[in-house]
N, CA, C, O and CB atoms as a CASP TS submission, in Angstrom:
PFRMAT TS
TARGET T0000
AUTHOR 0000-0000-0000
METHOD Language model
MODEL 1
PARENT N/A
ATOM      1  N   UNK     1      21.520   7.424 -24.951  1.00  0.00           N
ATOM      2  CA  UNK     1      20.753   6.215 -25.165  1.00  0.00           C
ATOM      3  C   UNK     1      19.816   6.400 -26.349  1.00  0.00           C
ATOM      4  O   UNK     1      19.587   7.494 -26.866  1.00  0.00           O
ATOM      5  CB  UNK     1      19.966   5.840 -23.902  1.00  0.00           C
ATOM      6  N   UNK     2      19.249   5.140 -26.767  1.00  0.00           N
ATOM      7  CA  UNK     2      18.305   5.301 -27.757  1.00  0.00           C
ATOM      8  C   UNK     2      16.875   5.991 -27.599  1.00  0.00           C
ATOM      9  O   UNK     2      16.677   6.517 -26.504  1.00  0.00           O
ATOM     10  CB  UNK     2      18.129   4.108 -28.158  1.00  0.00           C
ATOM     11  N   UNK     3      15.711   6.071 -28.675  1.00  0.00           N
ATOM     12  CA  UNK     3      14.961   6.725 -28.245  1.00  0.00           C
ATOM     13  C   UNK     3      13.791   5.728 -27.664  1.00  0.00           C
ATOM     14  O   UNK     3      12.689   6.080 -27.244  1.00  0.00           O
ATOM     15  CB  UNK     3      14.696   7.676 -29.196  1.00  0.00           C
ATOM     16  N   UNK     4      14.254   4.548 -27.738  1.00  0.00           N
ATOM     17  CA  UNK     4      13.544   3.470 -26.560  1.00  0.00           C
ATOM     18  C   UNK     4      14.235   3.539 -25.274  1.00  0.00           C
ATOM     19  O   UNK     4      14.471   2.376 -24.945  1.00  0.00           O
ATOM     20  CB  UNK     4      13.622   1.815 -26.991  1.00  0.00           C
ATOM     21  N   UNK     5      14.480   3.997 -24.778  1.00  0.00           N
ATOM     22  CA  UNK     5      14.984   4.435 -23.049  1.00  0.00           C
ATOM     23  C   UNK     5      13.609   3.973 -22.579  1.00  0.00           C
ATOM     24  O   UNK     5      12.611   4.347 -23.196  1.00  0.00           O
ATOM     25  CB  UNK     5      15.426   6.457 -22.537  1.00  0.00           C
ATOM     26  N   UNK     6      13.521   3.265 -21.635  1.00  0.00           N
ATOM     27  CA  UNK     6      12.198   3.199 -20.593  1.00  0.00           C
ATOM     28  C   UNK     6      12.832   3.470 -19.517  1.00  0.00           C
ATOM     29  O   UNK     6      13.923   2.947 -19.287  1.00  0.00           O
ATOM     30  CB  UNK     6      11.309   1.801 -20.398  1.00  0.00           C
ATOM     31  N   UNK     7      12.122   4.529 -18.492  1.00  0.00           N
ATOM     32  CA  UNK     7      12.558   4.670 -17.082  1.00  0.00           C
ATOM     33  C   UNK     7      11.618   4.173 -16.326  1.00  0.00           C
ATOM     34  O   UNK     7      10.515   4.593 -16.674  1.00  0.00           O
ATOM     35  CB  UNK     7      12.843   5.984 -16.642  1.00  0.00           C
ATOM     36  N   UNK     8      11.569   3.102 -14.998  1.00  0.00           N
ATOM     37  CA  UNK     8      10.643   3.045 -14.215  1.00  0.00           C
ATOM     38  C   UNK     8      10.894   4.293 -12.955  1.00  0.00           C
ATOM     39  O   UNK     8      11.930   4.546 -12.340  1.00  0.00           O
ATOM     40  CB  UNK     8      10.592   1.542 -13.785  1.00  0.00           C
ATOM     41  N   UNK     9       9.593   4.906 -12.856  1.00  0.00           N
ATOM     42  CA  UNK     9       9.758   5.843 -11.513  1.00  0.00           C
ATOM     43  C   UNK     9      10.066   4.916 -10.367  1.00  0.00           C
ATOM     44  O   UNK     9       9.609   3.780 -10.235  1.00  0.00           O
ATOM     45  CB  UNK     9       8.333   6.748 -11.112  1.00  0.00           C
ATOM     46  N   UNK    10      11.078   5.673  -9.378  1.00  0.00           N
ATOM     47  CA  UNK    10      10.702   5.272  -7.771  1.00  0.00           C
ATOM     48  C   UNK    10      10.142   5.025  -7.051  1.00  0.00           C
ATOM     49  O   UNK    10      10.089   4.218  -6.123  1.00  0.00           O
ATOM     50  CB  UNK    10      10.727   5.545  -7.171  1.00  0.00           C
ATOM     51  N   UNK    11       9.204   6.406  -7.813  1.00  0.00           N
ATOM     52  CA  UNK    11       7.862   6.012  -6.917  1.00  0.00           C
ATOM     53  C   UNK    11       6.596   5.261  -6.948  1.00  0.00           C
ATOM     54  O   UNK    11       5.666   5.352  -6.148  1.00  0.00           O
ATOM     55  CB  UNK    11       7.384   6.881  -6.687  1.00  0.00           C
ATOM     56  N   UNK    12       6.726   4.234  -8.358  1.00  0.00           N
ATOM     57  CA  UNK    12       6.074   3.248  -8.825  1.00  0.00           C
ATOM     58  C   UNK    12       6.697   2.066  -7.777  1.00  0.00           C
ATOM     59  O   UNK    12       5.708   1.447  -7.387  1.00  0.00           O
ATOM     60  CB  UNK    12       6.290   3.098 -10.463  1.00  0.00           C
ATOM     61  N   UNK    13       7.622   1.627  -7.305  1.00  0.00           N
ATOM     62  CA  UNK    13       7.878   1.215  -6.654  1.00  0.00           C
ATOM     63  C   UNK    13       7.762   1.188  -5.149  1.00  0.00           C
ATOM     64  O   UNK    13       7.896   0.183  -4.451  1.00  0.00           O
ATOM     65  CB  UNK    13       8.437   1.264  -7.066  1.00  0.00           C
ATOM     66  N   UNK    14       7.473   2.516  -4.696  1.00  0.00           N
ATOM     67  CA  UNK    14       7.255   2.964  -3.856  1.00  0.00           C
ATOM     68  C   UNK    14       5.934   2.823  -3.351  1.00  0.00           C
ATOM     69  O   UNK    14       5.720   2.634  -2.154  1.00  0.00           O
ATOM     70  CB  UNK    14       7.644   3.878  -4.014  1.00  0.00           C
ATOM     71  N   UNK    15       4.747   2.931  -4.487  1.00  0.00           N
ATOM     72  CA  UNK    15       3.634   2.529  -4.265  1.00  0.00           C
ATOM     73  C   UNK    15       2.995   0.707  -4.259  1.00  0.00           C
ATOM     74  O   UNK    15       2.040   0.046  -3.851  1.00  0.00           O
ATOM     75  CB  UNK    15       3.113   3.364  -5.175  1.00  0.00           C
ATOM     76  N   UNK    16       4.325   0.550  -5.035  1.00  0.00           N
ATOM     77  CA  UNK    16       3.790  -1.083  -5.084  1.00  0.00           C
ATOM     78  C   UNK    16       4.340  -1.673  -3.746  1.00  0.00           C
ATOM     79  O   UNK    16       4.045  -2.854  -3.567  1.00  0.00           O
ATOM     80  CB  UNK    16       4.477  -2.094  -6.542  1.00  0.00           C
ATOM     81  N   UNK    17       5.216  -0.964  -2.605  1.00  0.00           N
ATOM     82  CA  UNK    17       5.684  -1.557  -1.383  1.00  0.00           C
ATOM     83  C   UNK    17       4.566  -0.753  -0.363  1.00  0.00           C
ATOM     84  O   UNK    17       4.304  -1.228   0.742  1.00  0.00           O
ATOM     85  CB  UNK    17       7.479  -1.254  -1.073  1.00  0.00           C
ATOM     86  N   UNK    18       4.123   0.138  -0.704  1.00  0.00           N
ATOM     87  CA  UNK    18       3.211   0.957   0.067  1.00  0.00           C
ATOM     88  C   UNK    18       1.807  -0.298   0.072  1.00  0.00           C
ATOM     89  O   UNK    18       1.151  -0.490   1.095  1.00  0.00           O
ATOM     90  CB  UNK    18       2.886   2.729  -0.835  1.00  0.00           C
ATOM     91  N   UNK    19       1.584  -0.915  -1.003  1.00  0.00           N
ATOM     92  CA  UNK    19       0.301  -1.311  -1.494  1.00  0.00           C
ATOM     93  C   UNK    19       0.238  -2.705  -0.514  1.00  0.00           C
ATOM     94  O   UNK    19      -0.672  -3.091   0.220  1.00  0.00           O
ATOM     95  CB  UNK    19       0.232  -1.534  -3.330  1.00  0.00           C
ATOM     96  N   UNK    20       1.617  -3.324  -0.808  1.00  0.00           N
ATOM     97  CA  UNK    20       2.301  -4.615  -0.304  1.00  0.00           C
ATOM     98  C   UNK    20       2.001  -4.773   1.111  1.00  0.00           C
ATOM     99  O   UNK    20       1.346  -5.728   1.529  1.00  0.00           O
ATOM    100  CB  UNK    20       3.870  -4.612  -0.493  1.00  0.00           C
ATOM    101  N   UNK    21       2.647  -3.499   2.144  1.00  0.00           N
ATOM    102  CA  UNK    21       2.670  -3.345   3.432  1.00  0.00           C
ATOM    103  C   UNK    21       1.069  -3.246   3.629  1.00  0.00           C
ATOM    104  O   UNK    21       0.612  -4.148   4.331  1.00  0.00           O
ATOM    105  CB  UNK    21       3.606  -2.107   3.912  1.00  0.00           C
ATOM    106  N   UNK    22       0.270  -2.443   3.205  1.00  0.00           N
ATOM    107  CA  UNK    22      -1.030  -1.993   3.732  1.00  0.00           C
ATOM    108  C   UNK    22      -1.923  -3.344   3.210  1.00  0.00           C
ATOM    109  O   UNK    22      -2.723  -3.833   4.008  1.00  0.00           O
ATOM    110  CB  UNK    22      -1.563  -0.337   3.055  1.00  0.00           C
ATOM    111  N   UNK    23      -1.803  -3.811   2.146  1.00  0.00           N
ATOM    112  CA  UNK    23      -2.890  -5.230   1.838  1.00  0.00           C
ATOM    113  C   UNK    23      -2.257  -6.051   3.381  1.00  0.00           C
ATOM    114  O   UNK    23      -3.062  -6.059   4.312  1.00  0.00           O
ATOM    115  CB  UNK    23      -2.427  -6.455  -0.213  1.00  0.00           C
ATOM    116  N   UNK    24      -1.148  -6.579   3.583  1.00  0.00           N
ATOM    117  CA  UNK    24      -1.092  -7.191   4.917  1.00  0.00           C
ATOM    118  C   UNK    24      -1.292  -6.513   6.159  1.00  0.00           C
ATOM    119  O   UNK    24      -1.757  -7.302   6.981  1.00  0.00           O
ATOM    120  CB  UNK    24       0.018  -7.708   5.053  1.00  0.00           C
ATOM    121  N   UNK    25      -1.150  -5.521   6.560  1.00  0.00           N
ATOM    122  CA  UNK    25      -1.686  -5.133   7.463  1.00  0.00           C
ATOM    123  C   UNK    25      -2.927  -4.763   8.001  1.00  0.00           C
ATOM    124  O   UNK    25      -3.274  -4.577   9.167  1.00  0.00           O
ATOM    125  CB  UNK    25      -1.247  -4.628   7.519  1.00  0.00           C
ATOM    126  N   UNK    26      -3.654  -4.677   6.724  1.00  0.00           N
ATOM    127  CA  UNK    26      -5.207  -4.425   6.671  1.00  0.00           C
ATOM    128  C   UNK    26      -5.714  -6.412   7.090  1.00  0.00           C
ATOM    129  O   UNK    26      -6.534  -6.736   7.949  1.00  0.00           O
ATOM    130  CB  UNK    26      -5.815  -3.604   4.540  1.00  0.00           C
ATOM    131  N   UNK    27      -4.869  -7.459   6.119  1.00  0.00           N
ATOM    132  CA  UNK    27      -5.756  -8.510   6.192  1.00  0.00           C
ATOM    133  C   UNK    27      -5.511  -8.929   7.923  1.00  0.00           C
ATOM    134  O   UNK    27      -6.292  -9.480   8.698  1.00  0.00           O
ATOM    135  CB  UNK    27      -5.350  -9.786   4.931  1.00  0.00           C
ATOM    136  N   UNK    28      -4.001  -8.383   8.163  1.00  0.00           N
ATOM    137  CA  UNK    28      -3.865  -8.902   9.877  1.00  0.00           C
ATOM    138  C   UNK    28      -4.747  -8.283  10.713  1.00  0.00           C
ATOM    139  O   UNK    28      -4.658  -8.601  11.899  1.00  0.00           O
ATOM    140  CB  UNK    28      -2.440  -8.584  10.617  1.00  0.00           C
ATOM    141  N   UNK    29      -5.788  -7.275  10.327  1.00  0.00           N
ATOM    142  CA  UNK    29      -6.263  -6.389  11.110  1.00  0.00           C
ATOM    143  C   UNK    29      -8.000  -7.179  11.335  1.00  0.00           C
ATOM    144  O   UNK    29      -8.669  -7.398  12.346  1.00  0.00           O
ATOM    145  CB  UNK    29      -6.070  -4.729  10.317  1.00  0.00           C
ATOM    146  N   UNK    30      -8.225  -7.407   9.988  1.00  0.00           N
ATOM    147  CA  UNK    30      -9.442  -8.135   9.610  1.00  0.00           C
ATOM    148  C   UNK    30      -9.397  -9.580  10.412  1.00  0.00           C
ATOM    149  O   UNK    30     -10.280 -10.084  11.108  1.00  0.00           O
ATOM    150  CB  UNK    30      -9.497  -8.326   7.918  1.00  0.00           C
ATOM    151  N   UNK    31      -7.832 -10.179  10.026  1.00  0.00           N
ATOM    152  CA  UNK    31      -8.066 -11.232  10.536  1.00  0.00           C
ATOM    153  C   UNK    31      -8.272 -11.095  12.451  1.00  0.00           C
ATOM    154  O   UNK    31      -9.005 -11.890  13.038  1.00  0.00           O
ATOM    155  CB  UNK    31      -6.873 -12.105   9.935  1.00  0.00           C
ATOM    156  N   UNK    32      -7.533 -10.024  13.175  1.00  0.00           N
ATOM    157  CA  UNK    32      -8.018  -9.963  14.305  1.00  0.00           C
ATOM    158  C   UNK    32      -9.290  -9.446  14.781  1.00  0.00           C
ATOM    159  O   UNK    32      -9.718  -9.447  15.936  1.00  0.00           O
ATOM    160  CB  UNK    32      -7.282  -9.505  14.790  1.00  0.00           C
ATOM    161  N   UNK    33      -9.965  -8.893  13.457  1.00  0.00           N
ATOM    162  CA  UNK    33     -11.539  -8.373  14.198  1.00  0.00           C
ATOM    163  C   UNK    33     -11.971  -9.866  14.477  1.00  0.00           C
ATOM    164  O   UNK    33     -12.175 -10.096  15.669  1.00  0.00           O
ATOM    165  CB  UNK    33     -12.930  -7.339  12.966  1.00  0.00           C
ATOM    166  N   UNK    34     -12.127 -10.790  13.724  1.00  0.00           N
ATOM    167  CA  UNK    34     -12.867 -12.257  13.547  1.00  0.00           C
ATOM    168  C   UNK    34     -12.381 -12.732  14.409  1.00  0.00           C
ATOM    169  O   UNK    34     -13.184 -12.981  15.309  1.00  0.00           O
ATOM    170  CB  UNK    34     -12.765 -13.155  12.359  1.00  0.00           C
ATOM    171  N   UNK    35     -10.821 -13.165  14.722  1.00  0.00           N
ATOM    172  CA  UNK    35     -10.082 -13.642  15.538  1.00  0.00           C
ATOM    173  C   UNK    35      -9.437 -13.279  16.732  1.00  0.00           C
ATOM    174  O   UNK    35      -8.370 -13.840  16.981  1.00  0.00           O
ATOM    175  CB  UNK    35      -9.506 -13.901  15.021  1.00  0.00           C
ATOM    176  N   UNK    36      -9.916 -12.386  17.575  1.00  0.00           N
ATOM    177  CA  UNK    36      -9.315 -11.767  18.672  1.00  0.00           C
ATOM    178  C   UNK    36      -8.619 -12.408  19.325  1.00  0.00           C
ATOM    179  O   UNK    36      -9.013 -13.479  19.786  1.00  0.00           O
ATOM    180  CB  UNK    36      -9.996 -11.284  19.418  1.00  0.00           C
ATOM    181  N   UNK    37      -7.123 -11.834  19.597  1.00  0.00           N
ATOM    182  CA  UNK    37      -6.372 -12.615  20.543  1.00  0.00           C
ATOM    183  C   UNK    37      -6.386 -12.776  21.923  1.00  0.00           C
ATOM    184  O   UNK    37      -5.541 -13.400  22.565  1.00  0.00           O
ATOM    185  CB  UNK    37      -5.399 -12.361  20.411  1.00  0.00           C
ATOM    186  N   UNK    38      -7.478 -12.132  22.424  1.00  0.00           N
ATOM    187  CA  UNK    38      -7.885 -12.174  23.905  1.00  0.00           C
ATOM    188  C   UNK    38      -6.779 -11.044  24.883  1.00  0.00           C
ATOM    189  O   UNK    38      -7.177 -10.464  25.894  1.00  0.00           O
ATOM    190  CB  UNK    38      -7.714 -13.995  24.458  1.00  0.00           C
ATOM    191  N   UNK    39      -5.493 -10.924  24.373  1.00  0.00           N
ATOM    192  CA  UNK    39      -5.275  -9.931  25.133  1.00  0.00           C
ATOM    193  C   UNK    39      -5.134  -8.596  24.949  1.00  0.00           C
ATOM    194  O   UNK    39      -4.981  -8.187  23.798  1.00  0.00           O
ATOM    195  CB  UNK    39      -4.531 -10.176  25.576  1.00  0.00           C
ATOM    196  N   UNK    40      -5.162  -7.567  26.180  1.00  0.00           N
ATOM    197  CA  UNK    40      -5.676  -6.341  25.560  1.00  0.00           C
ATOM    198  C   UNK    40      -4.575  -5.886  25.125  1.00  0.00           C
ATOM    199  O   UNK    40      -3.441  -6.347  25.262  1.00  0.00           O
ATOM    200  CB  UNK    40      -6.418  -5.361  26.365  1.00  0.00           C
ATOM    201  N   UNK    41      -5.182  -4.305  24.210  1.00  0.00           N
ATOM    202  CA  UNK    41      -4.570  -3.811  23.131  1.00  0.00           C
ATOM    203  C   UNK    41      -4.624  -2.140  23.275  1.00  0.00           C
ATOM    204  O   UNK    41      -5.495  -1.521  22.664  1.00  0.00           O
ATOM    205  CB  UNK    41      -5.286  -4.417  21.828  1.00  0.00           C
ATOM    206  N   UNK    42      -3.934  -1.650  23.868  1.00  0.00           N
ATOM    207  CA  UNK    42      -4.081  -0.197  23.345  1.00  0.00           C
ATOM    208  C   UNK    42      -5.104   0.257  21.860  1.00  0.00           C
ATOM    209  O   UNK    42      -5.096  -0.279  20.752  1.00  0.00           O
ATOM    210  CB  UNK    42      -2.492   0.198  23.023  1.00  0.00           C
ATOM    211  N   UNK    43      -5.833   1.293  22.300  1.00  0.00           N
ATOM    212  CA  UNK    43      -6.660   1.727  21.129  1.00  0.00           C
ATOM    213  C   UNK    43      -7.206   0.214  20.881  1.00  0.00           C
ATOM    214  O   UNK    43      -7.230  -0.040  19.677  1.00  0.00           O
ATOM    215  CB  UNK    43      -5.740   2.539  19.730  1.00  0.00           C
ATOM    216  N   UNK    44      -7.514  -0.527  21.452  1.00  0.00           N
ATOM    217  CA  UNK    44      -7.697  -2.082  20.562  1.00  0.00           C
ATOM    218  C   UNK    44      -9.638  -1.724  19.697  1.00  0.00           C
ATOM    219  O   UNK    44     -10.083  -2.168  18.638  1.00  0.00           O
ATOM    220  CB  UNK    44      -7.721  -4.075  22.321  1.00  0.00           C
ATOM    221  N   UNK    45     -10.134  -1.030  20.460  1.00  0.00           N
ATOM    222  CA  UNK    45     -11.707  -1.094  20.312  1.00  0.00           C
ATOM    223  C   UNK    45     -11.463  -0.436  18.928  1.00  0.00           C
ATOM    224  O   UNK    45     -12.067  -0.992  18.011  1.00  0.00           O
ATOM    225  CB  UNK    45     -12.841  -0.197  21.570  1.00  0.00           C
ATOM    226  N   UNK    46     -10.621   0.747  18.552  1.00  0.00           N
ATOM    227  CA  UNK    46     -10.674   1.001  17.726  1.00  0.00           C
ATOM    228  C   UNK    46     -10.199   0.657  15.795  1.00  0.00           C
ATOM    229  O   UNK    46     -10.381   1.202  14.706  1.00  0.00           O
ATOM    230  CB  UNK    46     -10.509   1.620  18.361  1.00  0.00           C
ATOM    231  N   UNK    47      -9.642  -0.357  16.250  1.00  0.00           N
ATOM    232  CA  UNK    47      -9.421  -1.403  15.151  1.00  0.00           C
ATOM    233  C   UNK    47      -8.268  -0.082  13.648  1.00  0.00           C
ATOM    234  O   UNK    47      -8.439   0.418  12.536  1.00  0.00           O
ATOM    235  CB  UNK    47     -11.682  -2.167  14.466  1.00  0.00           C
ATOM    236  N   UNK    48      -7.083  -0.167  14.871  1.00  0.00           N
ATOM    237  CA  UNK    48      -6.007   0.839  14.118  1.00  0.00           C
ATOM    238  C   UNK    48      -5.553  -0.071  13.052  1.00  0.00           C
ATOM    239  O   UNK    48      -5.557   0.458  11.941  1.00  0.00           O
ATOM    240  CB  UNK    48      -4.618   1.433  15.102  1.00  0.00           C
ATOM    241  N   UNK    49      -5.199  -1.182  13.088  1.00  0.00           N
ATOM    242  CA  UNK    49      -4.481  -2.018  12.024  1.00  0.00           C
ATOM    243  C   UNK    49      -5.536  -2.031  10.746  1.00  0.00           C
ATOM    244  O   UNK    49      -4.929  -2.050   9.675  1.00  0.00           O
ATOM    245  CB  UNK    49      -4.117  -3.674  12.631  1.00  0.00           C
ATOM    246  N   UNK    50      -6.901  -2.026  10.623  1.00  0.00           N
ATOM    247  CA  UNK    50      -7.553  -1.772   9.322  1.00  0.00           C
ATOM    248  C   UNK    50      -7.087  -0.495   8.915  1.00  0.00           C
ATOM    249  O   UNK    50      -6.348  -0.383   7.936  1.00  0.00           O
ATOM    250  CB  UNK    50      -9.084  -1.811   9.357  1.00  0.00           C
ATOM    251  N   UNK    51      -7.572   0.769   9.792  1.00  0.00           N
ATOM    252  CA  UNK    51      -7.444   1.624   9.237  1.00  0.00           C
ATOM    253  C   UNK    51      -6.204   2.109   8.583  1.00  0.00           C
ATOM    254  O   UNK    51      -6.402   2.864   7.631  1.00  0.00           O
ATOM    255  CB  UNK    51      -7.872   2.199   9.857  1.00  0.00           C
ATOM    256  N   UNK    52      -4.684   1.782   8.948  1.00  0.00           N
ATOM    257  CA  UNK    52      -3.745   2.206   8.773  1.00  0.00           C
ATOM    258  C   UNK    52      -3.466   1.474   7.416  1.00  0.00           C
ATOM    259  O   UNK    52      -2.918   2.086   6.499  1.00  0.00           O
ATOM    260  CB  UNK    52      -2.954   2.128   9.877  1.00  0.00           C
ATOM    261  N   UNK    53      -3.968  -0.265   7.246  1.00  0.00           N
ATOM    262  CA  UNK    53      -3.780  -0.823   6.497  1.00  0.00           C
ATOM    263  C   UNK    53      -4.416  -0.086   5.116  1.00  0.00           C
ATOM    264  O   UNK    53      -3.816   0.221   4.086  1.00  0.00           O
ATOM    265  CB  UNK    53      -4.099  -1.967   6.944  1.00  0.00           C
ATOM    266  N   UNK    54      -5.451   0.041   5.364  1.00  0.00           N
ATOM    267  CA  UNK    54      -7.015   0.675   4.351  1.00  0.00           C
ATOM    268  C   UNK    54      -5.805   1.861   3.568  1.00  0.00           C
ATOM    269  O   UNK    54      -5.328   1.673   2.448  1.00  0.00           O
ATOM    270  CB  UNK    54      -8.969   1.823   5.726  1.00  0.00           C
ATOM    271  N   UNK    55      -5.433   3.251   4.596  1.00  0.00           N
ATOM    272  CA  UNK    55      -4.469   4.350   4.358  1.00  0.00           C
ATOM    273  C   UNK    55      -3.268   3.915   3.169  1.00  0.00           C
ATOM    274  O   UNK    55      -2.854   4.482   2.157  1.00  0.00           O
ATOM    275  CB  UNK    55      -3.750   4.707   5.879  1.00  0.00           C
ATOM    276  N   UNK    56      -2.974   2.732   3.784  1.00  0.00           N
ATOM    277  CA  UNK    56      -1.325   2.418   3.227  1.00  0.00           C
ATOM    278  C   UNK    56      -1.883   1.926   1.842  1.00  0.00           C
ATOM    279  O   UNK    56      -1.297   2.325   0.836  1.00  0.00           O
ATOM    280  CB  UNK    56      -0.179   0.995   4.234  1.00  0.00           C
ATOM    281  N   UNK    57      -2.974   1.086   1.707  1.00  0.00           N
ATOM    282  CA  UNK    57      -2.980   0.496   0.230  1.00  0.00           C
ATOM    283  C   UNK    57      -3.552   1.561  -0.561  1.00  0.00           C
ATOM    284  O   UNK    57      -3.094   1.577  -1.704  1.00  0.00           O
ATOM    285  CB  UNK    57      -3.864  -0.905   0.019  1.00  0.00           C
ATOM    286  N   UNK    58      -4.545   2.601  -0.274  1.00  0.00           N
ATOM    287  CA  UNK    58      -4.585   3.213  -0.987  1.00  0.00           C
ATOM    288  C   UNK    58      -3.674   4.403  -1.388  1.00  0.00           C
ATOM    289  O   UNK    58      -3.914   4.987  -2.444  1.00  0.00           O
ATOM    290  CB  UNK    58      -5.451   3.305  -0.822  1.00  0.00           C
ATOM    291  N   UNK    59      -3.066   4.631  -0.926  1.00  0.00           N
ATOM    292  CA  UNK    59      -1.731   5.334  -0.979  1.00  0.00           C
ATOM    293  C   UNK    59      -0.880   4.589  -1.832  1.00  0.00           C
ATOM    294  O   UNK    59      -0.407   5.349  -2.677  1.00  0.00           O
ATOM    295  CB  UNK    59      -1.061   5.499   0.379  1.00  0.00           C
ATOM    296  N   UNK    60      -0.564   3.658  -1.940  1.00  0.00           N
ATOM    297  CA  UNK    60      -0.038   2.251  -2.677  1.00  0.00           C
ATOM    298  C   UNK    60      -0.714   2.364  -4.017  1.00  0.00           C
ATOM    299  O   UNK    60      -0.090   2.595  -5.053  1.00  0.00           O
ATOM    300  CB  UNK    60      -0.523   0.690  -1.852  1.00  0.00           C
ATOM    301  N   UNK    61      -2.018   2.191  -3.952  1.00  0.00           N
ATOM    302  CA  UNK    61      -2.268   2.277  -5.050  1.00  0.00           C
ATOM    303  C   UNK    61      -2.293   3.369  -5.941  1.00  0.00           C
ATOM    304  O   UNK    61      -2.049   3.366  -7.147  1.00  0.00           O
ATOM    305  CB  UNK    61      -3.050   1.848  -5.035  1.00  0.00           C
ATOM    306  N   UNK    62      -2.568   4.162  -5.317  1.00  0.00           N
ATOM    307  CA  UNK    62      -2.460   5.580  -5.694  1.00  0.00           C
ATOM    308  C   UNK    62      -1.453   5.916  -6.405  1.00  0.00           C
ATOM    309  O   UNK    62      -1.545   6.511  -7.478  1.00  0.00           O
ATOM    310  CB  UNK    62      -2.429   6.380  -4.713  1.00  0.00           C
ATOM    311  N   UNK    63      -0.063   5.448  -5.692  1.00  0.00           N
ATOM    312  CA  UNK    63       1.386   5.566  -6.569  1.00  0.00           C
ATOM    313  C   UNK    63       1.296   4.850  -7.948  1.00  0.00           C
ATOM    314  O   UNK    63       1.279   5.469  -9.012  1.00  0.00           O
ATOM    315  CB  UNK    63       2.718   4.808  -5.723  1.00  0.00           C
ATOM    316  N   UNK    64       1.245   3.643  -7.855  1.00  0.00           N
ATOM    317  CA  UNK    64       1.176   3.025  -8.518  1.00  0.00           C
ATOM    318  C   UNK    64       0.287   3.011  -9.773  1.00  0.00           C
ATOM    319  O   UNK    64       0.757   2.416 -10.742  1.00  0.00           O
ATOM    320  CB  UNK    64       1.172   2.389  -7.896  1.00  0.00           C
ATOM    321  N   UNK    65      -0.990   3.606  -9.910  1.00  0.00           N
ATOM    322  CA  UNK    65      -1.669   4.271 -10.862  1.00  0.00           C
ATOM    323  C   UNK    65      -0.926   5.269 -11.454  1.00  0.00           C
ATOM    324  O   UNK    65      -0.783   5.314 -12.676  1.00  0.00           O
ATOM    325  CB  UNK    65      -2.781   4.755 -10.398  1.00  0.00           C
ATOM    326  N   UNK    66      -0.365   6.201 -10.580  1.00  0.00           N
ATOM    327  CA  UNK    66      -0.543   7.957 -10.908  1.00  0.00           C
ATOM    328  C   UNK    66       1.254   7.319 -11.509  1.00  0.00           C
ATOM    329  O   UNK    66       1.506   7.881 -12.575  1.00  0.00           O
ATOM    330  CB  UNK    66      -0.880   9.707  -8.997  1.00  0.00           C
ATOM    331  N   UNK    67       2.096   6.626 -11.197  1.00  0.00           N
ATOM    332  CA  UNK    67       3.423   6.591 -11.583  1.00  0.00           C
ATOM    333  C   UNK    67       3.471   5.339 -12.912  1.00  0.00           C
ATOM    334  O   UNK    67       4.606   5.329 -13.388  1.00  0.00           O
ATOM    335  CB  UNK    67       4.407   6.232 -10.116  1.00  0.00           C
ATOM    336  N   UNK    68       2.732   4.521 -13.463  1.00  0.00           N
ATOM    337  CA  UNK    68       2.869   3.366 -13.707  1.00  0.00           C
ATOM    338  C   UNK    68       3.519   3.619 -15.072  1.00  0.00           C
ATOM    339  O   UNK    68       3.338   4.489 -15.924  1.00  0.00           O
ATOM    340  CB  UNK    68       1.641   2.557 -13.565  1.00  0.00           C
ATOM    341  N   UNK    69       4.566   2.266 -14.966  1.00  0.00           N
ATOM    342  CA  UNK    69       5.303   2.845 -16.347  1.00  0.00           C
ATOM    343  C   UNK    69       4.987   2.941 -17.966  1.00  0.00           C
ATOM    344  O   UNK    69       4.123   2.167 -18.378  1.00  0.00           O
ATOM    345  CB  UNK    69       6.361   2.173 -16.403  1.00  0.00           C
ATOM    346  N   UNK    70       5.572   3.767 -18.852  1.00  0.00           N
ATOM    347  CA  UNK    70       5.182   4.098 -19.725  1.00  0.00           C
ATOM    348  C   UNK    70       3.706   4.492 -19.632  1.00  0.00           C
ATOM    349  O   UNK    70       3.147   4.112 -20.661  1.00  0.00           O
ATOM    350  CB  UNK    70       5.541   3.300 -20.466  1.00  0.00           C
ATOM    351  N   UNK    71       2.980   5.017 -18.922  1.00  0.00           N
ATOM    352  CA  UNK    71       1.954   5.797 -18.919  1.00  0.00           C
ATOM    353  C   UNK    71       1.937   7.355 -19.075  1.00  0.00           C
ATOM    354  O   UNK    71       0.941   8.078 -19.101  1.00  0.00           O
ATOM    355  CB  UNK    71       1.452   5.492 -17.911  1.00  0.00           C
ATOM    356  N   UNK    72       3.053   7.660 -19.157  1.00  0.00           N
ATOM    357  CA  UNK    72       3.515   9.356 -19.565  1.00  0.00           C
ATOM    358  C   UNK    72       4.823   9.543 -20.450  1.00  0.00           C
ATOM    359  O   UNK    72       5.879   8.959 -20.208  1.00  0.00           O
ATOM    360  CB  UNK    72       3.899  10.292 -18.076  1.00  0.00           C
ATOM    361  N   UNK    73       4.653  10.308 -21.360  1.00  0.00           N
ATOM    362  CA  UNK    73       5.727  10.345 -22.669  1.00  0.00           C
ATOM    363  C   UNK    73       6.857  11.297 -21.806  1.00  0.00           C
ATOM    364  O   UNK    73       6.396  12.047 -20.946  1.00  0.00           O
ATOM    365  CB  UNK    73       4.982  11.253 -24.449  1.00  0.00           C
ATOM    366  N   UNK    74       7.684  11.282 -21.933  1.00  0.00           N
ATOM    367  CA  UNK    74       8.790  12.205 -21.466  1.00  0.00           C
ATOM    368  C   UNK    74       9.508  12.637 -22.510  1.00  0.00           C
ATOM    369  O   UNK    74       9.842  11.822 -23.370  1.00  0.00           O
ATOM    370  CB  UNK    74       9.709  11.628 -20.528  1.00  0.00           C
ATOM    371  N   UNK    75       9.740  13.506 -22.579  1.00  0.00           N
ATOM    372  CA  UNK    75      10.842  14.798 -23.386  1.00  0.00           C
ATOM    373  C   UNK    75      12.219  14.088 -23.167  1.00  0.00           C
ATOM    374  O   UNK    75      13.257  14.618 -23.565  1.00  0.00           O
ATOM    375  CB  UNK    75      10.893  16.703 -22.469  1.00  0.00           C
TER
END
């Protein structure tokens, strides 16, 4: 190929579905602190759906920074 080849990483992708999953699961989590559905919940007091959400986007983002394309020259 030429010496314009662009490769997108995987794992730029990987972080932008990581980022995807955790922004909604964090807002479903938020939206049930405000909105409680009245019935109970395993671990419910502890409000797992932020935290996991919070985990996943920054992980998400994380990829997505550290992989983003053309941000590193390759050989």
């Amino acid at each position: 190929m030429s010496g314009d080849d662009h490769r997108i990483s995987i794992w730029f992708f990987v972080g932008a579905l990581l980022g995807v999953y955790g922004a909604l699961i964090l807002g479903a989590g938020i939206w049930d602190l405000f909105y409680p559905s009245g019935l109970p919940q395993a671990m419910g007091h502890l409000h797992v759906a932020i935290w996991w959400g919070a985990l996943l986007l920054v992980f998400g983002l994380f990829y997505c920074v550290r992989f983003w394309p053309g941000g590193q020259s390759r050989r």
